[in-house]
C-alpha positions as CSV (number, residue, x, y, z in Angstrom):
1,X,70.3,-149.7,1.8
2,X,67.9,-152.4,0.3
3,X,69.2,-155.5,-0.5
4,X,70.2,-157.4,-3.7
5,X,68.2,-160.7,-5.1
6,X,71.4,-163.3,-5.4
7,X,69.9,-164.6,-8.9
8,X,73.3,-166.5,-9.1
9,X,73.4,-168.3,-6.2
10,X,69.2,-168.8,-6.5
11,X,69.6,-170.7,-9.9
12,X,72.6,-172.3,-8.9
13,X,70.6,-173.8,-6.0
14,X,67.4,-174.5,-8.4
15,X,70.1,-176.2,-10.7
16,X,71.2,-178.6,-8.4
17,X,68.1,-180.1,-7.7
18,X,67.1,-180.3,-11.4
19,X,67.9,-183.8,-12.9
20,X,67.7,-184.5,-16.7
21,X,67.4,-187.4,-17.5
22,X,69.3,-187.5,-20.5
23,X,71.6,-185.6,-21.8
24,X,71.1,-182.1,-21.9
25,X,73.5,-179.0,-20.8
26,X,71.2,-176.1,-21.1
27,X,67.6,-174.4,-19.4
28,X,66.0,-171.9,-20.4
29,X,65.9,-168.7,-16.9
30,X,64.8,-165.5,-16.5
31,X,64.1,-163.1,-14.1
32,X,62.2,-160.1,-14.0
33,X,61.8,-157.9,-10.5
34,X,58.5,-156.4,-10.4
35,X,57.5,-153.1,-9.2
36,X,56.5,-154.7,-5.6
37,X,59.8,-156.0,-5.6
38,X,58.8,-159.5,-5.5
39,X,61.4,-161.5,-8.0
40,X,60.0,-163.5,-10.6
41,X,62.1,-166.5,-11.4
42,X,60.9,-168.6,-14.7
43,X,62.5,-171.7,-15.7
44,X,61.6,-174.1,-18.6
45,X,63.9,-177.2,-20.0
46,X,64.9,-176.6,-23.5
47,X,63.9,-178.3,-26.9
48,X,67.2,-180.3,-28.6
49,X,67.2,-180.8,-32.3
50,X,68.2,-184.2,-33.9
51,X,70.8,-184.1,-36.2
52,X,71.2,-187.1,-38.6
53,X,69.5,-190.2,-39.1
54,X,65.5,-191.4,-39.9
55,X,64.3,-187.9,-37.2
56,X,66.7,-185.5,-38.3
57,X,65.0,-181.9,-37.8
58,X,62.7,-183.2,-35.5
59,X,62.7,-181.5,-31.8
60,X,62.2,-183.3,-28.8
61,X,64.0,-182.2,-25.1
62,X,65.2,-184.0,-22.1
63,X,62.6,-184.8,-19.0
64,X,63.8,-184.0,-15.9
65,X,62.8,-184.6,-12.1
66,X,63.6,-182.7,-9.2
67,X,62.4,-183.6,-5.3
68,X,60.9,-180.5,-4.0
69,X,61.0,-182.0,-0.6
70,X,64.9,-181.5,-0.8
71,X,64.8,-178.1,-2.4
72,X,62.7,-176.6,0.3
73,X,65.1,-178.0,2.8
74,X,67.4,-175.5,1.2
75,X,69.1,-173.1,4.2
76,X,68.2,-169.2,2.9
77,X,65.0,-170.5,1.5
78,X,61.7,-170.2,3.2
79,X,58.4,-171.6,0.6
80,X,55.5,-170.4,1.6
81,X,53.6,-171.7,-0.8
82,X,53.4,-174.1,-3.8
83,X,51.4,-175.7,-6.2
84,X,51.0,-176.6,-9.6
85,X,48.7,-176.3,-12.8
86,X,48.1,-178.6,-15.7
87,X,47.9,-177.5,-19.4
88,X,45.0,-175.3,-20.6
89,X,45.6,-174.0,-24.1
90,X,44.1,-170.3,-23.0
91,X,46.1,-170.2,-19.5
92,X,48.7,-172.6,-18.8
93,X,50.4,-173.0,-22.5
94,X,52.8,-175.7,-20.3
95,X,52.0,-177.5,-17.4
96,X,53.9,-175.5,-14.4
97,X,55.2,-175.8,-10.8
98,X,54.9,-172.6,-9.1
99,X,56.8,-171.9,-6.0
100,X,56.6,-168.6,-3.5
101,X,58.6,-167.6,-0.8
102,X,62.2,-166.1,0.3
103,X,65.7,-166.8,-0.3
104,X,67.6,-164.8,1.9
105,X,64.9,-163.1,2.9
106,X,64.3,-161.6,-0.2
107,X,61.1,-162.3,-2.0
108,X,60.4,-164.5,-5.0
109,X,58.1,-166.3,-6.9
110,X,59.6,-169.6,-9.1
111,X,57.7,-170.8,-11.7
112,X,59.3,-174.2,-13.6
113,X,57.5,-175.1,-16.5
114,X,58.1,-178.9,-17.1
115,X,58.2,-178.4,-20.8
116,X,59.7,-176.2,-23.2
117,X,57.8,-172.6,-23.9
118,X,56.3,-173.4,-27.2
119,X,57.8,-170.4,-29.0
120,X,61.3,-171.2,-28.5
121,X,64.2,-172.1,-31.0
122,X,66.1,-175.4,-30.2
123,X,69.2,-174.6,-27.8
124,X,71.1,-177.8,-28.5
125,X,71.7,-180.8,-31.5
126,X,71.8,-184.3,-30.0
127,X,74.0,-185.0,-33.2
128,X,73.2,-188.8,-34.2
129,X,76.2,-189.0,-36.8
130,X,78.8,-188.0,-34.4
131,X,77.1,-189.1,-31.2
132,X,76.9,-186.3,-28.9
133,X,74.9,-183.4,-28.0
134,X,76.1,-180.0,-28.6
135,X,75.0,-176.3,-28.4
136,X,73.8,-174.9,-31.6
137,X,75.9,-171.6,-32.3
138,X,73.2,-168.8,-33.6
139,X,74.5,-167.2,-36.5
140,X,74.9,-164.0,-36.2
141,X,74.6,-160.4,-38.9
Protein backbone atom coordinates (compact mmCIF):
# COMPACT_ATOMS: atom_id res chain seq x y z
CA UNK A 1 0.00 0.00 0.00
CA UNK A 2 1.84 3.25 -1.07
CA UNK A 3 1.65 6.03 1.06
CA UNK A 4 -0.28 9.45 1.09
CA UNK A 5 1.60 13.02 0.68
CA UNK A 6 0.18 14.91 4.05
CA UNK A 7 -0.33 18.25 1.92
CA UNK A 8 -2.09 19.42 5.14
CA UNK A 9 0.26 19.03 7.64
CA UNK A 10 3.23 20.03 4.77
CA UNK A 11 1.67 23.62 4.29
CA UNK A 12 0.72 23.87 7.71
CA UNK A 13 4.41 23.42 8.55
CA UNK A 14 5.58 25.86 5.44
CA UNK A 15 3.00 28.28 7.06
CA UNK A 16 4.52 28.57 10.22
CA UNK A 17 7.66 29.57 9.22
CA UNK A 18 6.32 32.18 6.73
CA UNK A 19 6.21 35.74 8.28
CA UNK A 20 4.36 38.68 6.60
CA UNK A 21 5.24 41.51 7.43
CA UNK A 22 2.12 43.21 7.27
CA UNK A 23 -0.98 42.33 7.27
CA UNK A 24 -2.02 39.74 5.08
CA UNK A 25 -4.26 36.40 5.72
CA UNK A 26 -3.98 34.63 2.49
CA UNK A 27 -1.10 32.64 0.02
CA UNK A 28 -1.47 31.56 -2.90
CA UNK A 29 -0.63 26.87 -2.85
CA UNK A 30 -0.80 24.26 -5.07
CA UNK A 31 0.14 20.96 -5.51
CA UNK A 32 0.40 18.78 -8.34
CA UNK A 33 1.83 14.95 -7.97
CA UNK A 34 3.73 14.09 -11.02
CA UNK A 35 3.86 10.89 -12.76
CA UNK A 36 7.34 10.00 -10.83
CA UNK A 37 5.52 10.63 -7.85
CA UNK A 38 7.60 13.35 -6.67
CA UNK A 39 5.05 16.14 -5.14
CA UNK A 40 5.27 19.47 -6.40
CA UNK A 41 4.47 22.15 -3.79
CA UNK A 42 4.16 25.97 -5.25
CA UNK A 43 3.69 28.78 -3.02
CA UNK A 44 3.57 32.53 -3.89
CA UNK A 45 2.27 35.62 -1.46
CA UNK A 46 -0.75 37.27 -2.79
CA UNK A 47 -1.40 40.74 -4.39
CA UNK A 48 -3.93 43.01 -1.95
CA UNK A 49 -5.86 45.74 -3.56
CA UNK A 50 -6.29 49.29 -1.93
CA UNK A 51 -9.52 50.37 -1.32
CA UNK A 52 -10.01 54.15 -0.67
CA UNK A 53 -7.89 57.01 -0.55
CA UNK A 54 -5.11 58.83 -3.14
CA UNK A 55 -3.95 54.63 -4.42
CA UNK A 56 -7.24 53.21 -4.49
CA UNK A 57 -7.14 50.28 -7.30
CA UNK A 58 -3.69 50.10 -7.08
CA UNK A 59 -2.14 46.43 -6.08
CA UNK A 60 0.67 45.94 -3.97
CA UNK A 61 1.15 42.66 -1.40
CA UNK A 62 2.77 42.00 1.82
CA UNK A 63 6.76 40.91 2.01
CA UNK A 64 7.43 38.24 4.02
CA UNK A 65 10.53 36.41 5.56
CA UNK A 66 10.97 33.05 6.65
CA UNK A 67 14.47 31.33 8.22
CA UNK A 68 15.11 28.31 6.19
CA UNK A 69 17.62 27.29 8.73
CA UNK A 70 14.48 26.66 11.13
CA UNK A 71 12.34 25.10 8.53
CA UNK A 72 14.87 22.42 7.62
CA UNK A 73 15.18 21.63 11.33
CA UNK A 74 11.58 20.52 10.84
CA UNK A 75 11.27 16.61 12.24
CA UNK A 76 9.62 14.52 9.03
CA UNK A 77 11.56 16.76 6.81
CA UNK A 78 14.78 15.81 5.20
CA UNK A 79 16.13 18.83 2.26
CA UNK A 80 18.31 17.59 0.17
CA UNK A 81 18.72 20.27 -1.73
CA UNK A 82 18.09 24.06 -2.15
CA UNK A 83 18.68 27.04 -3.92
CA UNK A 84 17.29 29.88 -5.51
CA UNK A 85 16.94 31.93 -8.89
CA UNK A 86 16.61 35.58 -9.55
CA UNK A 87 14.10 37.11 -12.09
CA UNK A 88 14.61 36.42 -15.86
CA UNK A 89 11.63 37.60 -17.95
CA UNK A 90 11.92 34.26 -20.24
CA UNK A 91 12.54 31.68 -17.20
CA UNK A 92 12.02 32.92 -13.79
CA UNK A 93 8.79 35.37 -14.27
CA UNK A 94 9.36 35.77 -10.13
CA UNK A 95 12.36 35.37 -8.30
CA UNK A 96 12.04 31.73 -6.47
CA UNK A 97 13.28 29.63 -3.58
CA UNK A 98 13.31 26.08 -4.63
CA UNK A 99 13.53 23.40 -2.02
CA UNK A 100 13.79 19.31 -2.60
CA UNK A 101 13.63 16.63 -0.36
CA UNK A 102 11.20 14.39 1.94
CA UNK A 103 8.61 14.92 4.41
CA UNK A 104 7.72 11.79 5.89
CA UNK A 105 9.56 10.19 3.60
CA UNK A 106 7.64 11.05 0.93
CA UNK A 107 9.13 13.02 -1.94
CA UNK A 108 8.65 16.69 -2.78
CA UNK A 109 9.91 19.52 -4.41
CA UNK A 110 8.80 23.30 -2.85
CA UNK A 111 9.06 26.09 -4.82
CA UNK A 112 8.17 29.71 -2.95
CA UNK A 113 8.08 32.46 -5.20
CA UNK A 114 8.77 35.66 -3.19
CA UNK A 115 6.36 37.57 -5.20
CA UNK A 116 3.02 37.25 -6.48
CA UNK A 117 2.60 35.11 -10.03
CA UNK A 118 1.95 38.00 -12.31
CA UNK A 119 -1.32 36.69 -13.76
CA UNK A 120 -3.15 36.54 -10.64
CA UNK A 121 -6.35 38.56 -9.34
CA UNK A 122 -5.96 40.44 -6.02
CA UNK A 123 -7.07 37.98 -3.08
CA UNK A 124 -7.62 40.64 -0.46
CA UNK A 125 -8.61 44.77 0.04
CA UNK A 126 -6.46 46.50 2.66
CA UNK A 127 -9.63 48.82 2.92
CA UNK A 128 -8.18 52.45 3.72
CA UNK A 129 -11.72 53.97 4.66
CA UNK A 130 -12.60 51.42 7.11
CA UNK A 131 -9.04 50.40 8.16
CA UNK A 132 -8.65 46.88 7.72
CA UNK A 133 -7.84 44.22 5.35
CA UNK A 134 -10.35 41.85 4.16
CA UNK A 135 -10.92 39.05 1.58
CA UNK A 136 -12.47 40.08 -1.63
CA UNK A 137 -15.67 37.78 -2.16
CA UNK A 138 -15.61 36.72 -6.17
CA UNK A 139 -18.80 37.20 -7.53
CA UNK A 140 -20.16 34.50 -8.66
CA UNK A 141 -22.97 33.50 -12.10
Amino acid sequence: MSKTFDEIGFENLIVRHWCYHSTCRHRMWSVTKQDDGVTQVSMAPVFQQIVGGPDDGMLVWASFSMRLNELFAEPHLEVTEFGFRSYCEKNTPTPIIRIRGTYKQLLFTLTIHLEPLLETDPIEAIDTINNQTRAIRIKRN
